[in-house]
Structure formats: structure tokens, C-alpha cells
C-alpha positions as CSV (number, residue, x, y, z in Angstrom):
1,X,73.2,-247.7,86.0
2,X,75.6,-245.2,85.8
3,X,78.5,-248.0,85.7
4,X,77.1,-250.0,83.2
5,X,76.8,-246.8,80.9
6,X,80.4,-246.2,81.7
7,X,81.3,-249.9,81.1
8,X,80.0,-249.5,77.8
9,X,81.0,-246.3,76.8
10,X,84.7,-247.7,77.5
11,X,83.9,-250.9,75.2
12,X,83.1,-248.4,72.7
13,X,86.1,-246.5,72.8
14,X,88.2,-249.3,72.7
15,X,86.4,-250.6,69.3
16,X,86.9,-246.8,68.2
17,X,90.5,-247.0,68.9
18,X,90.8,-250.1,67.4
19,X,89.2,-249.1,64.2
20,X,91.6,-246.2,64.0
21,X,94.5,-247.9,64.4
22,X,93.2,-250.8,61.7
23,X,93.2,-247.5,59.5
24,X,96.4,-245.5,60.6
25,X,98.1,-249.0,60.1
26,X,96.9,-249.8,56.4
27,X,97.3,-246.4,55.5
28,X,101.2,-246.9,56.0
29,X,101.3,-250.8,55.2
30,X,99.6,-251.2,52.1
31,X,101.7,-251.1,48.8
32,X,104.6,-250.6,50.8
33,X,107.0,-252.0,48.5
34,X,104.9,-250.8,44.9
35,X,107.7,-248.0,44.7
36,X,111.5,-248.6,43.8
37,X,114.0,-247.5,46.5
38,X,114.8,-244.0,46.6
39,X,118.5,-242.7,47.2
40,X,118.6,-241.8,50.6
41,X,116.4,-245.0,51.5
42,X,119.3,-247.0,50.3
43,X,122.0,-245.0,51.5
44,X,120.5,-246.0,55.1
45,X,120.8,-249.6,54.1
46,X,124.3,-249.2,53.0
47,X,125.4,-247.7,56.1
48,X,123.6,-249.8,58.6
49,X,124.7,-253.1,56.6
50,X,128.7,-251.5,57.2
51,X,127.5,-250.9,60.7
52,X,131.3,-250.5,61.7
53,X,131.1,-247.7,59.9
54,X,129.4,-246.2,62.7
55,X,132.5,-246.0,64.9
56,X,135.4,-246.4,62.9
57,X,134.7,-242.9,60.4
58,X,132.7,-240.3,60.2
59,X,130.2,-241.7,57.6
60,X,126.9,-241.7,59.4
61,X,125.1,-239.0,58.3
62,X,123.1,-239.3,62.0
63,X,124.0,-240.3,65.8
64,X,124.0,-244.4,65.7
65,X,121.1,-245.3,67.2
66,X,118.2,-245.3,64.7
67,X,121.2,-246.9,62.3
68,X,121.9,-250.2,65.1
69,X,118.1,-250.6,64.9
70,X,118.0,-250.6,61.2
71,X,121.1,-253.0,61.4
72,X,119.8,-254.8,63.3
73,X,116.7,-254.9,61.2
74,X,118.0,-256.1,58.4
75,X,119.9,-259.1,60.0
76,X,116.9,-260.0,59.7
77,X,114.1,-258.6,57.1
78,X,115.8,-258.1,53.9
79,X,113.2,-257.5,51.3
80,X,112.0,-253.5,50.0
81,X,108.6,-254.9,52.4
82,X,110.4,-256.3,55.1
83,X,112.7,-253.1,55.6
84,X,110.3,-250.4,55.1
85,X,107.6,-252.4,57.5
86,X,110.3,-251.2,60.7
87,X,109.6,-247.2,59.8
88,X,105.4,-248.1,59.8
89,X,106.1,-249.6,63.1
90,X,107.3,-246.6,64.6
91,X,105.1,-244.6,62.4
92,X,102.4,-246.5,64.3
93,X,104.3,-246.3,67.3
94,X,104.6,-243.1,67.6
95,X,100.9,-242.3,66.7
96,X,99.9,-244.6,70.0
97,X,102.2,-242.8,72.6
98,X,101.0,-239.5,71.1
99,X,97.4,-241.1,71.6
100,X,98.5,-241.9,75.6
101,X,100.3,-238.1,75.9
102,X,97.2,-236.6,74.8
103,X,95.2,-238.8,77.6
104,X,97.7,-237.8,79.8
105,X,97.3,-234.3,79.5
106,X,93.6,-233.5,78.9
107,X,91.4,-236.7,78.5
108,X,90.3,-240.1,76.2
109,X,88.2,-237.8,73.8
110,X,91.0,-235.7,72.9
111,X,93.3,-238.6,72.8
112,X,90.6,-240.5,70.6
113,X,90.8,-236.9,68.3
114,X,94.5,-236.7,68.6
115,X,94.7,-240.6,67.2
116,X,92.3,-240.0,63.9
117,X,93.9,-236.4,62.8
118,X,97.9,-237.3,63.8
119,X,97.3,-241.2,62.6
120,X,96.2,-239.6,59.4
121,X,98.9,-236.8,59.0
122,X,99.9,-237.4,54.8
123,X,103.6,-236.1,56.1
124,X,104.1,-238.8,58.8
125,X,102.7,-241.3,56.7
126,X,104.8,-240.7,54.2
127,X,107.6,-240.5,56.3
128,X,106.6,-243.9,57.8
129,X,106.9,-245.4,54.4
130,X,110.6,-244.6,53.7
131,X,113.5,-246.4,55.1
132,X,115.2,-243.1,57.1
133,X,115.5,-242.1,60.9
134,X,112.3,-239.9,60.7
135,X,109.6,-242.3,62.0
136,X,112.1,-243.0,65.0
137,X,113.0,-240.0,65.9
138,X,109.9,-238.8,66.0
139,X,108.6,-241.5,68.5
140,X,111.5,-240.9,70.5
141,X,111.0,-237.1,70.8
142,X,106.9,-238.1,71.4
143,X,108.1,-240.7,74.2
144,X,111.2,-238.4,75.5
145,X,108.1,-235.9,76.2
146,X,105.6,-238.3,77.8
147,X,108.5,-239.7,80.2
148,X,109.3,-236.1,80.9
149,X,105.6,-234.9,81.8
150,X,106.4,-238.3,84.2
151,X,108.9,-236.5,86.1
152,X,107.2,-233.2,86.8
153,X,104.7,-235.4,88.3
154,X,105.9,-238.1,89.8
155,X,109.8,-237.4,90.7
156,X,111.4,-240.2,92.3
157,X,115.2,-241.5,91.8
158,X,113.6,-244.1,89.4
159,X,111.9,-241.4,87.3
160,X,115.2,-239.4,87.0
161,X,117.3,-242.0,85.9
162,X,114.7,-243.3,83.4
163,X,114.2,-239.6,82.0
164,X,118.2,-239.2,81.7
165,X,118.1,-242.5,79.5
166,X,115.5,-241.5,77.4
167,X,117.5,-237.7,76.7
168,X,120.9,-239.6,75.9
169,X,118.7,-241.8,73.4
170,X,117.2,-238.5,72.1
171,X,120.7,-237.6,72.0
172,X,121.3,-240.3,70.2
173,X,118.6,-240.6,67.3
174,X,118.9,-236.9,65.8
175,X,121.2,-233.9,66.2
176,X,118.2,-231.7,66.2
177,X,117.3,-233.2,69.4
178,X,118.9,-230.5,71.0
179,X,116.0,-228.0,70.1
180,X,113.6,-230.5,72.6
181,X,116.1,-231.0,75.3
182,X,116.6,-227.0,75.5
183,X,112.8,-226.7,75.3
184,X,112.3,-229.0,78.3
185,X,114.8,-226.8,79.7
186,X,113.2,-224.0,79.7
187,X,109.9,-225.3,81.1
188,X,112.0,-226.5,83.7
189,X,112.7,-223.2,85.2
190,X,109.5,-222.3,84.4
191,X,107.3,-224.7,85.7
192,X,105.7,-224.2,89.6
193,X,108.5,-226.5,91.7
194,X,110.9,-226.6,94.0
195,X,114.7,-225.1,93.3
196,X,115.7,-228.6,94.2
197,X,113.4,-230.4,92.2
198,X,114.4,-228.2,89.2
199,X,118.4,-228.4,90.0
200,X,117.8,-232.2,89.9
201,X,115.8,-232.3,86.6
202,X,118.6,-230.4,85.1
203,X,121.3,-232.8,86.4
204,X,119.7,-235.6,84.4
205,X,120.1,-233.7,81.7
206,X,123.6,-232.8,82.1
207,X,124.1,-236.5,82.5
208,X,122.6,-237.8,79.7
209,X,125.1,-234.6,77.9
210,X,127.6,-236.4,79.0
211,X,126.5,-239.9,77.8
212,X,126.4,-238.0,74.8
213,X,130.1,-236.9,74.8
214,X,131.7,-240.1,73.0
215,X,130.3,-238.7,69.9
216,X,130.3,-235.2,70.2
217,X,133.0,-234.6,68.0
218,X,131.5,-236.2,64.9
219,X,128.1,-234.2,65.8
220,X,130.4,-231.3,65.3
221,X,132.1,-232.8,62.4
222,X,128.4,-232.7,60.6
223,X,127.2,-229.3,61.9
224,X,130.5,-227.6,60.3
225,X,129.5,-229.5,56.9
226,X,125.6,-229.0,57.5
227,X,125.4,-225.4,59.2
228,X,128.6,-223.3,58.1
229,X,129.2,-225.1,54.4
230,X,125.6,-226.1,53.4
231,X,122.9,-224.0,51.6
232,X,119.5,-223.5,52.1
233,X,116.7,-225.6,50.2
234,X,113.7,-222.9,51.1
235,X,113.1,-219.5,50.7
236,X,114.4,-217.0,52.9
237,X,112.5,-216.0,56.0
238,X,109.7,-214.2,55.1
239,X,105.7,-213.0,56.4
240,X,105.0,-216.3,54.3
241,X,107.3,-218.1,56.9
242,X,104.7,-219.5,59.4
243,X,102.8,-221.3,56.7
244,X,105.9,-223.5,56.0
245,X,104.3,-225.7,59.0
246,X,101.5,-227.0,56.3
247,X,104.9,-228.7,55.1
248,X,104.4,-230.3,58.4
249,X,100.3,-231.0,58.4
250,X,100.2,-232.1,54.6
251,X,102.8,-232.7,52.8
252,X,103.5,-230.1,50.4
253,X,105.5,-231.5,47.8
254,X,102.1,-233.8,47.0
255,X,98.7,-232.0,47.4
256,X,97.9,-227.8,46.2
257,X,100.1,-225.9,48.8
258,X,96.7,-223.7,49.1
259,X,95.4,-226.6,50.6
260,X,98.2,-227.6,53.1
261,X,98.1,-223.5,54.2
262,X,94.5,-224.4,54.7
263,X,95.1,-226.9,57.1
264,X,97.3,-225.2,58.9
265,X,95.0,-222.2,59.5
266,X,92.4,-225.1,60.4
267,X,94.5,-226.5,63.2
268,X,95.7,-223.2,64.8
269,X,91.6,-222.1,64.9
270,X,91.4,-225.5,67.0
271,X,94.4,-224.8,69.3
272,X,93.1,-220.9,69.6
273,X,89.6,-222.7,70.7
274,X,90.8,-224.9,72.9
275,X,93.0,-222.2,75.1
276,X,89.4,-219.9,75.3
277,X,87.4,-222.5,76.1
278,X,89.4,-224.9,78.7
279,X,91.5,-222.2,80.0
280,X,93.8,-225.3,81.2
281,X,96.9,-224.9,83.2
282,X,99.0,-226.8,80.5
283,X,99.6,-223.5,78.3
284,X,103.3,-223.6,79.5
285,X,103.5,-227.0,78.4
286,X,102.1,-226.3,75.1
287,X,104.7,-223.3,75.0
288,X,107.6,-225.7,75.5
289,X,106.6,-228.1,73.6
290,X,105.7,-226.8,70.2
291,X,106.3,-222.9,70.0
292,X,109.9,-223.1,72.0
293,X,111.0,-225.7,69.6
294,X,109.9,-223.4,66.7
295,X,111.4,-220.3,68.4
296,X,115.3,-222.0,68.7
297,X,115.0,-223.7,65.2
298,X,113.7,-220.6,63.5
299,X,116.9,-218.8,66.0
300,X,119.7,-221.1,64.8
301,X,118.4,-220.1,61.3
302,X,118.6,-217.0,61.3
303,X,122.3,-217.0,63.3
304,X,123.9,-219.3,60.5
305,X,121.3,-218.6,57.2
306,X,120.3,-221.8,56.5
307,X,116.6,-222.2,56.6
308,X,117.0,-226.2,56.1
309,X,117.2,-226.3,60.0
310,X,113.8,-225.5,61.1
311,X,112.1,-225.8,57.6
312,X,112.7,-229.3,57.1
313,X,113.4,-230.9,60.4
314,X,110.5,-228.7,63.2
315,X,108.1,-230.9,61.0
316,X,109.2,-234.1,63.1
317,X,108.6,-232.3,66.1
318,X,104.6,-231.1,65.6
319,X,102.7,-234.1,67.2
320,X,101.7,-231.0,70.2
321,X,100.1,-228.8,67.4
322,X,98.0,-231.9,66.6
323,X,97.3,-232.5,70.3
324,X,96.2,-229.6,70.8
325,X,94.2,-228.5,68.2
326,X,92.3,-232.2,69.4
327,X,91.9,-230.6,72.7
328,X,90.2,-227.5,70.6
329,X,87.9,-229.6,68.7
330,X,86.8,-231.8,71.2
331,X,86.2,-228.7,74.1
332,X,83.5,-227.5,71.0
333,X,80.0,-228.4,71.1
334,X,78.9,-231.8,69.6
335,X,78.0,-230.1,66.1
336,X,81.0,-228.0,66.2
337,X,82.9,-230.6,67.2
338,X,82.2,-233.4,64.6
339,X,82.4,-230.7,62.2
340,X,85.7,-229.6,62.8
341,X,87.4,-233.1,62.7
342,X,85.0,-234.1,59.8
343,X,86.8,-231.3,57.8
344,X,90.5,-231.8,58.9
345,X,89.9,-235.7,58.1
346,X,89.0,-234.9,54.8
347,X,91.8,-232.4,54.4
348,X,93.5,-235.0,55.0
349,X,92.5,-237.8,52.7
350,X,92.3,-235.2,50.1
351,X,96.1,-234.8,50.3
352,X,96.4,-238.6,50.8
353,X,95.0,-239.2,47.5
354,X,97.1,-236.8,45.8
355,X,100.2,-238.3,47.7
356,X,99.1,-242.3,47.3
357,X,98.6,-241.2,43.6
358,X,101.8,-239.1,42.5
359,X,104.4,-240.7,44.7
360,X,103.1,-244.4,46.2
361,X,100.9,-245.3,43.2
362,X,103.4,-244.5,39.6
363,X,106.3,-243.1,38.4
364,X,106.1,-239.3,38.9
365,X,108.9,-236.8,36.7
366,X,107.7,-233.8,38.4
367,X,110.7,-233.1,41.1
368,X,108.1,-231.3,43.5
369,X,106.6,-235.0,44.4
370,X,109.6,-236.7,44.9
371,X,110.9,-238.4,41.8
372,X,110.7,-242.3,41.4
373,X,112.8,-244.0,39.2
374,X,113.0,-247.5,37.4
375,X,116.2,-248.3,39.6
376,X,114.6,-251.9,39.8
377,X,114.4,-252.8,36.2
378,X,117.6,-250.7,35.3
379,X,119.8,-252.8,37.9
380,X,118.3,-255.8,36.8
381,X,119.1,-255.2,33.1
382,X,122.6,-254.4,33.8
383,X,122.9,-257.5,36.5
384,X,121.4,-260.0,33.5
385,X,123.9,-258.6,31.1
386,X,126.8,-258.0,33.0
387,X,130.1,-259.8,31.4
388,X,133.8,-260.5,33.1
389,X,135.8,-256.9,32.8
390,X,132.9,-254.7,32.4
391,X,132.5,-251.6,35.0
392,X,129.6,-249.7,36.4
393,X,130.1,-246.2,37.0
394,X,127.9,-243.9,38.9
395,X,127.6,-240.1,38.1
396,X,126.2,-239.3,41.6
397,X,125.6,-241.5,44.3
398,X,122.1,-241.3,44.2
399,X,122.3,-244.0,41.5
400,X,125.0,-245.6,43.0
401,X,123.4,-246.7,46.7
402,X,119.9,-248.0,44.8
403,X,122.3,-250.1,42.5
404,X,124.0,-251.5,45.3
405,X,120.7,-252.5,47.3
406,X,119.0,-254.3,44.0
407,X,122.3,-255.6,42.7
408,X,124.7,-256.8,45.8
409,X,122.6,-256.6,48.9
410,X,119.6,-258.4,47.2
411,X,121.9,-260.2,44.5
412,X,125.2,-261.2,44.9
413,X,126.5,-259.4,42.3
414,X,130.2,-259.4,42.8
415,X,131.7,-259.3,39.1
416,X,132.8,-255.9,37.9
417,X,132.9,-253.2,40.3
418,X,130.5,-250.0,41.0
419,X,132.6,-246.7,40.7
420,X,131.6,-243.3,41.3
421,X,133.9,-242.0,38.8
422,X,133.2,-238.3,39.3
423,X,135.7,-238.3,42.3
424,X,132.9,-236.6,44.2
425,X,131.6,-239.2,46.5
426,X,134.1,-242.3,46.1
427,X,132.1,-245.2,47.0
428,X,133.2,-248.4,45.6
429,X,132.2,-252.1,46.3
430,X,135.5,-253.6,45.4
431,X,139.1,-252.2,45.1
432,X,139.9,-253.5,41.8
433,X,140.6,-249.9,40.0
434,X,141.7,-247.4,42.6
435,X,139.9,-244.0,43.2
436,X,141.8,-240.6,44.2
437,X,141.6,-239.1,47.7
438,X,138.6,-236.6,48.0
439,X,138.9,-233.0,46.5
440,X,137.6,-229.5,47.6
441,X,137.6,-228.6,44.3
442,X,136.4,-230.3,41.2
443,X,137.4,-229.4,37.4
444,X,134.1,-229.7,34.9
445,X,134.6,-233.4,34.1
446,X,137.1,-235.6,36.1
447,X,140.9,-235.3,35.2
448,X,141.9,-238.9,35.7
449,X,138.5,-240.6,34.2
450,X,140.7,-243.0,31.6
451,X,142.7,-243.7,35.3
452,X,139.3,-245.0,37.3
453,X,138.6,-247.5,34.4
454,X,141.7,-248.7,33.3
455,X,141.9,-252.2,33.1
456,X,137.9,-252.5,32.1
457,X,136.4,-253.6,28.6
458,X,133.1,-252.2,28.7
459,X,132.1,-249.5,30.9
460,X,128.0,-249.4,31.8
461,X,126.8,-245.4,32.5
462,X,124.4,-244.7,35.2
463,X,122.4,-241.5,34.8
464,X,122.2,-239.5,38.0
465,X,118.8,-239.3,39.8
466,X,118.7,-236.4,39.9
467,X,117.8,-235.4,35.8
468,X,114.4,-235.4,35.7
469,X,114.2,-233.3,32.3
470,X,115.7,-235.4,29.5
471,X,117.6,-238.0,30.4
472,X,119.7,-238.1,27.1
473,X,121.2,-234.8,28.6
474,X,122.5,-235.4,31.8
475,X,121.4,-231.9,33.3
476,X,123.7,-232.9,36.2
477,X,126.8,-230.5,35.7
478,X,129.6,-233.4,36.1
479,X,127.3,-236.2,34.4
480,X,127.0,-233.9,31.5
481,X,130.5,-232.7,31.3
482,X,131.5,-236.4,31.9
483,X,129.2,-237.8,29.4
484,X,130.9,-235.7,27.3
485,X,134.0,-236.6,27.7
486,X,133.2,-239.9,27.6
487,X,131.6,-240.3,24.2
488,X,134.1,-238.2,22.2
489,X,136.5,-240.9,22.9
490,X,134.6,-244.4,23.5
491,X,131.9,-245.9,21.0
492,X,128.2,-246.2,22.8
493,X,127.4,-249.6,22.6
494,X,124.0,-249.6,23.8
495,X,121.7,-247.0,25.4
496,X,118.8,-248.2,27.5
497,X,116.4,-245.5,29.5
498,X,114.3,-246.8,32.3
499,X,111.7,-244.2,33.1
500,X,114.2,-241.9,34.0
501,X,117.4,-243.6,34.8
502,X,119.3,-244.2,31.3
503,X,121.9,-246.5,31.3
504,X,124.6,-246.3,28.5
505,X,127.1,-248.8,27.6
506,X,130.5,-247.7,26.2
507,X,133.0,-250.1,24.8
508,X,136.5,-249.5,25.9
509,X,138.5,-252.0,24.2
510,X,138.1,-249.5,21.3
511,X,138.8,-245.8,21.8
512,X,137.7,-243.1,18.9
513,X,141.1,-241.7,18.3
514,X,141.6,-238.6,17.5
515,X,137.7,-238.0,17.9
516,X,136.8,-234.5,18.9
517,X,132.6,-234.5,18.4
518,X,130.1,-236.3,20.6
519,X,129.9,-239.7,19.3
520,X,126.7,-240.2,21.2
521,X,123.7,-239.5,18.4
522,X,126.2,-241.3,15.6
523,X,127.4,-244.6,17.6
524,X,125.0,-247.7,16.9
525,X,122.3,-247.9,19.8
526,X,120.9,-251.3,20.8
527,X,116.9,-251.7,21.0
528,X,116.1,-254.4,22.9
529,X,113.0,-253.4,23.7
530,X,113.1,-254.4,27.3
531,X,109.9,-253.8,29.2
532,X,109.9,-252.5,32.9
533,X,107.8,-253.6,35.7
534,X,104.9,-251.0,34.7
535,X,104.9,-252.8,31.3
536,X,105.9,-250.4,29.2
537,X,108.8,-250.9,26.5
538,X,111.6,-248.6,26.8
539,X,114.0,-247.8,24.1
């Protein structure tokens, strides 16, 4: 009797777990493709199409190994669907081993928990929706944990060399890998075992370091130009500090922050629950996985001010908190219990709608949720009227690298060349005008702007992504002082605006001499009326 009620009660997990990952998956699969490629998106496309790139200069922005998979990727999936359909797979991935760690550690309730509130997360989702190394690094540091709970297990020579494999590829996916590898460190020494046992563990780690040496110096190439000559994107460290983890629960940038603080309070409750009521012995590994991980990106931090490090990049490392808190809910009485994940599921969908409706769902102008622009239509205007002589230049590269994806990777284009004719980030397509050698220091507008387009007839403006107010101003410092410059001595021929990136045309082959006023408003401005993919005519 009893093993037929056990038979069945494992049939109806299985359909449970089946139904949640039928939800976890749509969730990240449907409308994948409704949004135009963002900047960074395409950058990774760029730089995993130039693969070589990868070992012959320092232009990968991350260690190679989430950027081979995306090369390899897109051998063979080239479409917006096709690309972005890799990051849902590790999304979804990395949901399922978090599912098995969870199993691992306490039992299939919590795992079953761990499955519905982590599958449902609005921040991994949306970061399994965008073509970055996010959604792969975060199933490596997820499967670089379970491999490592292996080892204090079950060591064997076979365990060690398989857990030194899975550190280098750590190693290899993120620089802030580090923070885990130190963590697993310390529980190391920590953790009831022989001195052997531990001098062993820490040997595969020192071996996977130095698999990791080939490309150290290009790790320490980025972390001069990250830590020592970046700036911070969040507020200083402050009593508000803890609550920047709802950035990792809900993401913040779409739903009321009140209710991503909310969240967070929720989920902490759950963990503090769980630790009273289970009094299990995997506190330490609870410790070393979430809170030691905190401790040395909130550390490194503070040492070099720059809050991006944990701020931004602890939030790919939370899968414990989530584990936990599942442990708490499901160590609760049944009421308790259903009540506490009935509330953080809705949490959650409540931030998924606001998410699925201001970034997947429409163009949004508000910077907080992520800007998405008409890159599509724009290119495609520009690609249809394109003419023998005429030049593309780019104001920023965030324009440039979704131009490249719609026009050349998807198109073909290869007539008239894409310039970044700031001389701030030099990335060109073709060498037919040539671009000065990278500068420290830039002036207000370039000095040598009549240099990068000599030789063109018509030159074709992009706006920079990056002015959301009105686009007719440019609000980016060198678009605006370069716009400028550019219509007090060229006639516009057309101007064309695209919910938010404006394209203008100038005409070359006849300067405004001796012009000193901003030809812009007075120039004759084509109407085509061209309507963009949402229907609606721009002007």
C-alpha cells in the first residue's frame, strides 16, 4: 500500500515538474524576437561572429568561453529568435540544475519550490531573453556548485579532476567568478574533513588557476579599465544597501522598487524560517554560497569605490537565496506553506507583467526600463535607400553594433561604409576612409570630422541610443557637439526619426560656405511618411 502511494506520489511530481517547466520555458520563449536588438545584444554578435578576435586583441569584453558558444551558435541560428533561443536554454538550464542542487541538499519538495519561485524570477527571465553571457554564467556558477557539493561528498581522483574542469570553465565564463571560487575556498577550510582532503580540494583549484593563466593578462587588462578607471552606476553604500538584492529577486528597472524590497523581505522571512525550523547542518553551505559571495563583492567595492561590482553582477550569483527561502517555505505547515509561495508567485507575475509590458511588449522612452528602439525599421530605411558613395556614421556605438546586425550580418550590406566618426570607439566595416588611432582625450566635437568622410557624397546620421529626451537634440555630449558641427557646414537632406533613433541625411557634395548658424531647422526636410513595424508614421 505504502508503495503504490509512493509510486503515485512520484507520478505526480513528475507531471508537477513538468508543468513547471512548460511554464518557466514559455515564460522566456514566447515573443522572443517582438523587441529590436539592444546595443550590447549586438555587440555580442559582433564579437562572437570576429571570433579571432578573441585571441588576437584585447576586444572581448569577457573570458572566451560564453563567446565560442555564441560563435558557435550562430554558425548556425542566425535569426533575432534563433540567437536569443541559446540564452532561454541556459535560462532553462540553469533553473533545472538549481532544481537537482536543491534535491541534493534538502529534498524533492524544496526542489519542486525552488523550480516554481527561481523558474519564475522576472530578473533571470529577463536575462534569459537577451543575447549576453548572463544566462551562462549563471548555469555554470549553479553547476560549478552542484559538482562541488560532489566532491565534499564523494572525493575520488575522478571527482577532482572533474571539479578542476568545471573551476577553469568558471574561470573562463566571467571574471566575477572569482568571488565563487574564493567562497568555495573558504568552506573548504571550514567544512568537517581531513587536512588531506582539504590540501587536495585546494590543489584543483590551483590547477584550474593555472589553466586560467593564458589569459590572465587580458583579465587584468579589463579590471584596470573596469575597477581603477570606471565609475559607479549606483548609489554609494548606504543602510539602503541590502535592499539592492530586490534588483536580484525582481527586476527593478520594470516593476515599483517598493515591490521588489518587498520581495526581498519575503524571501529572507523564508530563509530565517527555514534555519529555526530544520536546524540543518548545511548553514555553512548556505554561508558560502550566498552571504560569502556578498561579503567579497560588497569588499572589492568598497577597496576600489565602484559599487558596479556587487551591485550589478552578485544578482547572477543568488540561485542559494531562492533555495533556501524554498527550504523555509516548504519546512512551514501546509497552510503556511501554500501561502507563502502563493504570495511570492504572485509577486512575481506582478513584476512579470510590468516587465512583459514596458520592455518585451512596446517601445518604452523611460531609460529606467531599458529603452527600445526602432533600430529595425531605421536600418532598413537607410539599407532601401542607400546609394554608391554615401556613408553611415555612428555617434556612439550603441547605434553602430544594432546597424551592423540588421544591415551586414542579416543583409549583405556591403556598399558605403559604417563609421564611428566620433574617434571614440573606431569601429568600421570597411577601410575605405581611415579613422585615427584612439585618444585619451577628446575635444567637444571631433577635430578631423571633414577627414573621416572625405571622399563621401552623402553622409546618413545615426542618433546615439542613448537620447531618450528629444531626439532632434542629441543630448549625447559628442552627438550634439557633432551635430553641430555638422549642420553649420552641410545641407540636411532628409531627417527621418524612428521612435527614438533619428536618422539625418546630410549632402556633402555641397558645403554651406561660410555658414556659421545651425542649418538644421532651415534646410529642406524630406517627409516620406515611412511607417515602422508598430504602424505608426514617423516624420
Amino acid at each position: 500500500m505504502n508503495y503504490r502511494r509512493q509510486q503515485e506520489n512520484t507520478h505526480y511530481a513528475r507531471y508537477l515538474i513538468l508543468a513547471i517547466f512548460i511554464l518557466v520555458a514559455a515564460v522566456r520563449i514566447i515573443r522572443l524576437a517582438r523587441f529590436d536588438i539592444f546595443y550590447d545584444e549586438a555587440m555580442t554578435v559582433y564579437e562572437a561572429v570576429h571570433w579571432e578576435r578573441f585571441f588576437t586583441g584585447r576586444y572581448w569584453f569577457y573570458p572566451p568561453l560564453s563567446g565560442m558558444i555564441h560563435a558557435l551558435w550562430i554558425h548556425f541560428f542566425k535569426s533575432l529568435f534563433g540567437i536569443r533561443l541559446l540564452e532561454a536554454l541556459f535560462g532553462l538550464a540553469g533553473v533545472a540544475m538549481a532544481g537537482r542542487f536543491a534535491n541534493r541538499l534538502f529534498e524533492e519538495k524544496t526542489a519542486l519550490a525552488t523550480l516554481l519561485i527561481f523558474g519564475l524570477s522576472p530578473f533571470h527571465i529577463y536575462y534569459s531573453r537577451e543575447i549576453r553571457c548572463y544566462a551562462i554564467f549563471s548555469f555554470v556558477a549553479i553547476l560549478s556548485w552542484d559538482i562541488f557539493l560532489t566532491v565534499l561528498r564523494n572525493p575520488s581522483y575522478r571527482t577532482f579532476i572533474v571539479f578542476t574542469l568545471s573551476t577553469t570553465a568558471l574561470f573562463y565564463t566571467n571574471y566575477f567568478s572569482i568571488f565563487i571560487v574564493l567562497s568555495q575556498f573558504t568552506v573548504i577550510w571550514f567544512y568537517h574533513q581531513p587536512v588531506k582532503r582539504k590540501i587536495q580540494l585546494s590543489g584543483c583549484m590551483i590547477g584550474a588557476g593555472i589553466l586560467f593563466l593564458p589569459w590572465v593578462s587580458q583579465m587584468l587588462w579589463i579590471t584596470d579599465r573596469i575597477l581603477i578607471k570606471g565609475q559607479s552606476i549606483v548609489p554609494p553604500t548606504t543602510w539602503k544597501t541590502p535592499f539592492i538584492i530586490s534588483r536580484a529577486l525582481i527586476a527593478g528597472y520594470a516593476p515599483p522598487e517598493w515591490s521588489g524590497n518587498l520581495f526581498t523581505v519575503l524571501l529572507f522571512a523564508a530563509v530565517i524560517i527555514g534555519f529555526i525550523n530544520r536546524h540543518n547542518k548545511q548553514g555553512l553551505m548556505f554561508i558560502g554560497l550566498f552571504l560569502l559571495p556578498f561579503a567579497y563583492c560588497l569588499a572589492v567595492s568598497l577597496l576600489f569605490d565602484f559599487d558596479f561590482v556587487w551591485a550589478r553582477y552578485l544578482i547572477f550569483l543568488n540561485f542559494p537565496l531562492f533555495i533556501y527561502a524554498a527550504a523555509g517555505m516548504v519546512s512551514c505547515r501546509l497552510p503556511l506553506r501554500l501561502s507563502f509561495i502563493g504570495i511570492a508567485v504572485l509577486f512575481e507575475l506582478y513584476a512579470l507583467n510590468y516587465q512583459y509590458r514596458n520592455v518585451f511588449h512596446r517601445i518604452s522612452w523611460d531609460f529606467c526600463v531599458r529603452p527600445r528602439k526602432e533600430w529595425y525599421s531605421s536600418a532598413a530605411f537607410i539599407r532601401d535607400h542607400l546609394q554608391p558613395g554615401d556613408a553611415i556614421g555612428h555617434a556612439c556605438n550603441s547605434s553602430y553594433y544594432p546597424y551592423w546586425f540588421y544591415n551586414t550580418f542579416r543583409n549583405g550590406v556591403t556598399q558605403g561604409e559604417v563609421l564611428d566618426i566620433d574617434g571614440k570607439h573606431l569601429t568600421h566595416l570597411m577601410e575605405l576612409f581611415p579613422l585615427p588611432e584612439q585618444k585619451d582625450d577628446y575635444p567637444d566635437y571631433p577635430v578631423d570630422v571633414d577627414g573621416f568622410i572625405a571622399g563621401a557624397k552623402r553622409l546618413w546620421f545615426v542618433a546615439s541610443e542613448w537620447d531618450i529626451d528629444d531626439p532632434k537634440s542629441f543630448d549625447t555630449h559628442f552627438a550634439r557637439e557633432l551635430k553641430r558641427y555638422l549642420d553649420k557646414r552641410y545641407p540636411v537632406i532628409m531627417y527621418q526619426n524612428f521612435y527614438g533613433a533619428p536618422v539625418i541625411l546630410y549632402d556633402l557634395s555641397t558645403p554651406l560656405e561660410g555658414s556659421n548658424g545651425n542649418n538644421a531647422e532651415s534646410s529642406t526636410q524630406t517627409d516620406t511618411g515611412t511607417e515602422n513595424r508598430a504602424g505608426n508614421r514617423v516624420k
